[in-house]
N, CA, C and O atoms as a GROMACS GRO file, in nm:
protein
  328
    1UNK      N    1  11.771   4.339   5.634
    1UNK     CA    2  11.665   4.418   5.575
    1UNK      C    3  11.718   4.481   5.447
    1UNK      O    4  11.827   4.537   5.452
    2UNK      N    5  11.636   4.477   5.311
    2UNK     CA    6  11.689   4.569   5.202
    2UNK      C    7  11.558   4.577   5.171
    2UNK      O    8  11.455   4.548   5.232
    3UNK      N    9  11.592   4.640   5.024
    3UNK     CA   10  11.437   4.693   4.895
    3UNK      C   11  11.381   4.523   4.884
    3UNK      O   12  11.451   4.422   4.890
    4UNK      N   13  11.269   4.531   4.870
    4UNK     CA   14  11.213   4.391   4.772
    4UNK      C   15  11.282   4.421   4.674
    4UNK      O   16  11.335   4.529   4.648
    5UNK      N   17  11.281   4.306   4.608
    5UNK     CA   18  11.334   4.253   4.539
    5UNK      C   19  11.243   4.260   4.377
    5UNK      O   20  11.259   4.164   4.302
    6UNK      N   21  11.150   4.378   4.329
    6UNK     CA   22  11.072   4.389   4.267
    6UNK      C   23  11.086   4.547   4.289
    6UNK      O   24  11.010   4.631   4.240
    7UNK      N   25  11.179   4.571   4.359
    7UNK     CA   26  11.177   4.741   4.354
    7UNK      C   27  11.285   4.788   4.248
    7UNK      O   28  11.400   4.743   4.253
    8UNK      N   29  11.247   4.871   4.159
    8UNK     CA   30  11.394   4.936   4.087
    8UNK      C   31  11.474   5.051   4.146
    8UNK      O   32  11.417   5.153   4.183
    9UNK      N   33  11.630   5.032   4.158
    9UNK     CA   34  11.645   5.143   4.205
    9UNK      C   35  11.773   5.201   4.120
    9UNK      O   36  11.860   5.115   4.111
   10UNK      N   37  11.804   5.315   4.059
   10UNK     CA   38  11.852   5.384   3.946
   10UNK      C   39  11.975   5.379   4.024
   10UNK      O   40  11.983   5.359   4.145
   11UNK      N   41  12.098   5.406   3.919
   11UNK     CA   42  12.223   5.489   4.037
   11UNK      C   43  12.233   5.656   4.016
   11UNK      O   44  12.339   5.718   4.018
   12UNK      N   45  12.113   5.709   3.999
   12UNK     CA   46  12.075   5.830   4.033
   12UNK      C   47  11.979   5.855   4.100
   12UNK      O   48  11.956   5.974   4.123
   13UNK      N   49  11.897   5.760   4.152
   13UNK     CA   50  11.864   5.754   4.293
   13UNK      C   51  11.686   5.756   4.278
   13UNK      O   52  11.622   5.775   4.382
   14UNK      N   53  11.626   5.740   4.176
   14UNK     CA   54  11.516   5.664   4.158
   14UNK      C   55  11.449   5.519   4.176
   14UNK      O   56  11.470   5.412   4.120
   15UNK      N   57  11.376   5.552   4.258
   15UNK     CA   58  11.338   5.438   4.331
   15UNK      C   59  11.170   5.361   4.249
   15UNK      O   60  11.086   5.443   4.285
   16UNK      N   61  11.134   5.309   4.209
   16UNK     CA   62  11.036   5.260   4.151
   16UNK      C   63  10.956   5.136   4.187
   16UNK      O   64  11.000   5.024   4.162
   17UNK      N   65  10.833   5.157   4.247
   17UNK     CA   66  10.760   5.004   4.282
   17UNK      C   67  10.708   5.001   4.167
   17UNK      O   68  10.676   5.107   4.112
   18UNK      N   69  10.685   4.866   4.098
   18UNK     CA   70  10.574   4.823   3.970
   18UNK      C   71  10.478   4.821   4.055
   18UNK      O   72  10.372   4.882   4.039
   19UNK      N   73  10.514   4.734   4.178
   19UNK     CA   74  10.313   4.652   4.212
   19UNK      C   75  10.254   4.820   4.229
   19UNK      O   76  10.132   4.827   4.210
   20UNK      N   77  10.305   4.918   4.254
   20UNK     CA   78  10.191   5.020   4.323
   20UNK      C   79  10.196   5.137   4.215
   20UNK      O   80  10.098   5.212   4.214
   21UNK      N   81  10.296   5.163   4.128
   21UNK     CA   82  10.335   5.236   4.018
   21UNK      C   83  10.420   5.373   4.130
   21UNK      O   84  10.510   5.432   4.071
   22UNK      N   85  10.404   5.398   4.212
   22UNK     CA   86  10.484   5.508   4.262
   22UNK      C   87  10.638   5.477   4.291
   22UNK      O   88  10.696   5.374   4.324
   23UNK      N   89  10.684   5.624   4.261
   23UNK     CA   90  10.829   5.632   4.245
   23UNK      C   91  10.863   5.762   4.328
   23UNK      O   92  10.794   5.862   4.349
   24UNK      N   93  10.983   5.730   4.367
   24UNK     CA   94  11.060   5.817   4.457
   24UNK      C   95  11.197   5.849   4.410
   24UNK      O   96  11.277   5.775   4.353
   25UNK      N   97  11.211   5.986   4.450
   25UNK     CA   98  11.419   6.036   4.471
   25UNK      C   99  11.417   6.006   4.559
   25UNK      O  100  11.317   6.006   4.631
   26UNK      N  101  11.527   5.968   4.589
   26UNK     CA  102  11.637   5.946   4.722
   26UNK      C  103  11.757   6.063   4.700
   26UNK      O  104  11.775   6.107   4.586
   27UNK      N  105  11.820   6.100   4.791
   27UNK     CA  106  11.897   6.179   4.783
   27UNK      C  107  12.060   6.103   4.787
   27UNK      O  108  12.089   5.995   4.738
   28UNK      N  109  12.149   6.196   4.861
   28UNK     CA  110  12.317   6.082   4.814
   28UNK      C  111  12.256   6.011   4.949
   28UNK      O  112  12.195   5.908   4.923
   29UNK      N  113  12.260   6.040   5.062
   29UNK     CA  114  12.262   5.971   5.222
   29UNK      C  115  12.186   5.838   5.213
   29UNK      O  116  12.212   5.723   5.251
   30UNK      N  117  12.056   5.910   5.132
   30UNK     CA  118  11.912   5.774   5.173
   30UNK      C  119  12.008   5.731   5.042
   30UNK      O  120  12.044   5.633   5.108
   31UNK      N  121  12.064   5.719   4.946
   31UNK     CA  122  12.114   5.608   4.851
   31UNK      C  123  12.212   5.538   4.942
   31UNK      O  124  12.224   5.420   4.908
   32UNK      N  125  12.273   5.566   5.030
   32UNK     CA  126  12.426   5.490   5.063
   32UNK      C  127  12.366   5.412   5.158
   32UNK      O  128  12.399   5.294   5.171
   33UNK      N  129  12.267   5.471   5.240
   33UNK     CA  130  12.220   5.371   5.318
   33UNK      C  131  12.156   5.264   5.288
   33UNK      O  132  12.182   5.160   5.348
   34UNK      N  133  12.056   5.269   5.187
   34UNK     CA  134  11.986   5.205   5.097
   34UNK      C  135  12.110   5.095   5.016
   34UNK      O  136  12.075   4.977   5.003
   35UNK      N  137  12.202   5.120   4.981
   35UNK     CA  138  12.303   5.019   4.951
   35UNK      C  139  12.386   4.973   5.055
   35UNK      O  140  12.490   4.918   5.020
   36UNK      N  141  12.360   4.985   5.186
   36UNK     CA  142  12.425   4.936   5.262
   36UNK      C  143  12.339   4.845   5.317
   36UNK      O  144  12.380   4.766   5.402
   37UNK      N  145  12.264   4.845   5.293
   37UNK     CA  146  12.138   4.779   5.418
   37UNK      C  147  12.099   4.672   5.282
   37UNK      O  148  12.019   4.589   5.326
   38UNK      N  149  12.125   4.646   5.140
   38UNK     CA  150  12.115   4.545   5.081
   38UNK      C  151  12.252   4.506   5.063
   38UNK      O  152  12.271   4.424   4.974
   39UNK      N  153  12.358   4.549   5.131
   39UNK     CA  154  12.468   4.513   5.131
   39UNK      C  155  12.467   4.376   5.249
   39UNK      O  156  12.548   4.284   5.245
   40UNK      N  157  12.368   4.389   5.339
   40UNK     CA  158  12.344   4.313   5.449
   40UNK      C  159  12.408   4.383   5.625
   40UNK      O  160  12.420   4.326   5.734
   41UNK      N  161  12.431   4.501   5.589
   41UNK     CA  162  12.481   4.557   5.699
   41UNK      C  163  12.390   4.615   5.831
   41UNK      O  164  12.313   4.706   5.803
   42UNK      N  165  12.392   4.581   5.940
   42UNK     CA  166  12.288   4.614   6.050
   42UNK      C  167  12.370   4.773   6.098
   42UNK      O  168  12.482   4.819   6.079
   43UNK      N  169  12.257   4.815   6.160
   43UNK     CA  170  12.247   4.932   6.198
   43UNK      C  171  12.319   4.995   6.256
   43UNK      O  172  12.311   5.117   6.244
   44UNK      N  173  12.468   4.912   6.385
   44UNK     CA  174  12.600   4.996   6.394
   44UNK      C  175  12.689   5.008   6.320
   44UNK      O  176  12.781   5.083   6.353
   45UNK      N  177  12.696   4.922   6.166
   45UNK     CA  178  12.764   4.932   6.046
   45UNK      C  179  12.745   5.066   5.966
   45UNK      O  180  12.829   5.142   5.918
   46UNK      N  181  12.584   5.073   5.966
   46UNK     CA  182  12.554   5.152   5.886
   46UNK      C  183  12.592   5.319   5.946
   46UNK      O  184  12.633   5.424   5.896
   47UNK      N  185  12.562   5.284   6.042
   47UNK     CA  186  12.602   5.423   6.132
   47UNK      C  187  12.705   5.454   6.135
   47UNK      O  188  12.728   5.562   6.082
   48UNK      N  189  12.818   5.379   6.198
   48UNK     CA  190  12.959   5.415   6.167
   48UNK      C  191  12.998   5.457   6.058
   48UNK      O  192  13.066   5.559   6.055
   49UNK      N  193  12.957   5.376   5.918
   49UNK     CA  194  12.958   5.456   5.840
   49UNK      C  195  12.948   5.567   5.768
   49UNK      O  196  13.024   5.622   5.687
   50UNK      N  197  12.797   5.603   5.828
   50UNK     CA  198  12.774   5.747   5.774
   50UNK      C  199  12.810   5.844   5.833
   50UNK      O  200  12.820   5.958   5.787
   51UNK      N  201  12.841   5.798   5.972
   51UNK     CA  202  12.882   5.920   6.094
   51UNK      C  203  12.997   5.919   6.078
   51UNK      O  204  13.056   5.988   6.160
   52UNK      N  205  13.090   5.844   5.968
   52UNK     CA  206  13.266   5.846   5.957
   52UNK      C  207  13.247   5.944   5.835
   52UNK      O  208  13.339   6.024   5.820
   53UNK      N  209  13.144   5.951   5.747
   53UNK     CA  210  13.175   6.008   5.600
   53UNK      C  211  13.104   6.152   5.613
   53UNK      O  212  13.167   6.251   5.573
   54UNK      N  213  12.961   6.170   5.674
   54UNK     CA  214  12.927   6.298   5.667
   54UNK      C  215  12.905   6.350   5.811
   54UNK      O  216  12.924   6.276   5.906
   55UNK      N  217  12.856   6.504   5.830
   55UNK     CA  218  12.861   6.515   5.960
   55UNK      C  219  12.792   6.554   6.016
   55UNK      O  220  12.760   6.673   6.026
   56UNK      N  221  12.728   6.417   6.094
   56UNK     CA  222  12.615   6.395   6.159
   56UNK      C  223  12.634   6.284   6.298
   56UNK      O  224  12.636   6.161   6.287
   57UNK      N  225  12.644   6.345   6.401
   57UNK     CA  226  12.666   6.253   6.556
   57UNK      C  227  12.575   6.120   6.563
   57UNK      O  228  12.452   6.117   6.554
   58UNK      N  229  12.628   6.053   6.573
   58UNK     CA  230  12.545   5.917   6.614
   58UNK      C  231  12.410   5.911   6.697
   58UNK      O  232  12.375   5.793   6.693
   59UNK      N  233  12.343   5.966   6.752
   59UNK     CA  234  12.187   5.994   6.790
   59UNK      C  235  12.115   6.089   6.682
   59UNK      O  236  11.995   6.070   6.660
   60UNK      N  237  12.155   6.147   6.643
   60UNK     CA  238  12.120   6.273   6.511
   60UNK      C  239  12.061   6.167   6.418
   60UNK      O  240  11.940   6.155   6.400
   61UNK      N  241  12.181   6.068   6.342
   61UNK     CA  242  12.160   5.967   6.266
   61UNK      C  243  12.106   5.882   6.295
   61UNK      O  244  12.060   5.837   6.190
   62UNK      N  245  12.069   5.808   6.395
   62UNK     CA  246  11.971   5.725   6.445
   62UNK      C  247  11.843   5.752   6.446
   62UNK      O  248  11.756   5.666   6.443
   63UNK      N  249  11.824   5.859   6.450
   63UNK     CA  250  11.683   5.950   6.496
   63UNK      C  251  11.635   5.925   6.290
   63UNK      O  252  11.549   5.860   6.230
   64UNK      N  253  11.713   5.988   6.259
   64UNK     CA  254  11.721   6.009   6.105
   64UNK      C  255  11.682   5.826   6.021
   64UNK      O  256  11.608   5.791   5.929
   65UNK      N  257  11.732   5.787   6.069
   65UNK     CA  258  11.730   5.633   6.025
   65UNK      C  259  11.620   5.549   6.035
   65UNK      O  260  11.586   5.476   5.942
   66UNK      N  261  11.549   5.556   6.165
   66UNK     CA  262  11.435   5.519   6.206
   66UNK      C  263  11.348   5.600   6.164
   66UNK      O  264  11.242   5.538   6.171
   67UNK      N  265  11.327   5.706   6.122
   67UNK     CA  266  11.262   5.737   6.076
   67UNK      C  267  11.218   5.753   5.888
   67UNK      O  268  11.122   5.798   5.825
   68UNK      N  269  11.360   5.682   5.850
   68UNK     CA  270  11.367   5.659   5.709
   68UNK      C  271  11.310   5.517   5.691
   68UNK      O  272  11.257   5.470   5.591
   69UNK      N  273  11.330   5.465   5.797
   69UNK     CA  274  11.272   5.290   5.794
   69UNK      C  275  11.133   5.286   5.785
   69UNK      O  276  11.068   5.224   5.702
   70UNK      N  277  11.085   5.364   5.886
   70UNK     CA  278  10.974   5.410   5.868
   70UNK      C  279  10.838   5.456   5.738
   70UNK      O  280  10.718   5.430   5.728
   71UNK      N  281  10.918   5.520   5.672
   71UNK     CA  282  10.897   5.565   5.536
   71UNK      C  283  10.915   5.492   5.455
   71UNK      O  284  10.865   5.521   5.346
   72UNK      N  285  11.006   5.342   5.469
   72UNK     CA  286  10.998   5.265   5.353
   72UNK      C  287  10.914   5.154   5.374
   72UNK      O  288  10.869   5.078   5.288
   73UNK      N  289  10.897   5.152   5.503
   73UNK     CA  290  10.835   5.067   5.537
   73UNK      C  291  10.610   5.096   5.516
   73UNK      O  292  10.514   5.028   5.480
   74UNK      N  293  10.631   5.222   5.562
   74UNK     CA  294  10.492   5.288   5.467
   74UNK      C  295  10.454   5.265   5.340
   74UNK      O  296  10.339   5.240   5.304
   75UNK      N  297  10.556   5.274   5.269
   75UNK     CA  298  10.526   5.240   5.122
   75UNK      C  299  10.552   5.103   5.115
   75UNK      O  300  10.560   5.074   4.996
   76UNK      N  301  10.567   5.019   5.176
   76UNK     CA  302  10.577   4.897   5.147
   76UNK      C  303  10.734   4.848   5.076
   76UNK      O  304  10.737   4.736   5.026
   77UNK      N  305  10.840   4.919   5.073
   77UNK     CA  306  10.982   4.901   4.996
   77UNK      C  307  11.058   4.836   5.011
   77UNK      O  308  11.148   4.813   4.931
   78UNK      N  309  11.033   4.765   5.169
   78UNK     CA  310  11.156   4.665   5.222
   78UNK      C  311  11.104   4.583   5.289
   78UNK      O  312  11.001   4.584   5.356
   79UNK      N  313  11.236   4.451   5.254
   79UNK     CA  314  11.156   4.271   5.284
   79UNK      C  315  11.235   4.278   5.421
   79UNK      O  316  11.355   4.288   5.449
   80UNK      N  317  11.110   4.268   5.502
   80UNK     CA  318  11.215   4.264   5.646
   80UNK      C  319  11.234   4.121   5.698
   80UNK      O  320  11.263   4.091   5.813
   81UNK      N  321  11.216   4.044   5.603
   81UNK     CA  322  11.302   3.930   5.650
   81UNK      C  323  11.418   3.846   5.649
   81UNK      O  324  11.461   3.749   5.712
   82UNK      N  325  11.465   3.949   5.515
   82UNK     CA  326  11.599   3.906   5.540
   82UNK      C  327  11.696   3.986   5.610
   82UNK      O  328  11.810   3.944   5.628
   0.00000   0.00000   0.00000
């Protein structure tokens, strides 16, 4: 799962659809994840990760995650087929 591939995303953390014109911040967390998950990394990667770098318990972050998927997935932001 990552951004389509028609999404812009800044390395200050602006996120931009053309097809719909709306744009979003992301903050540092939703950026690292957001480059991890077009990095091709599934969801105990991503976790370990973030639960090794900031501090947040592994159900905390899960809860947090699914519910960020959620939100990109509302706006339409990510190709879930790859």
């Amino acid at each position: 799962m990552r951004l389509k591939k028609n999404i812009a995303l800044s390395e200050s953390g602006f996120v931009f659809d053309p097809s719909s014109g709306d744009s979003f911040s992301l903050n540092e967390q939703a950026q690292e994840i957001i480059s991890l998950m077009n990095a091709g990394k599934n969801i105990d990667e991503i976790s370990g990760i973030i639960t090794e770098t900031y501090d947040v318990e592994q159900p905390e972050f899960e809860k947090y995650y699914y519910d960020f998927l959620g939100m990109l997935r509302q706006y339409s932001l990510i190709d879930e087929d790859e």
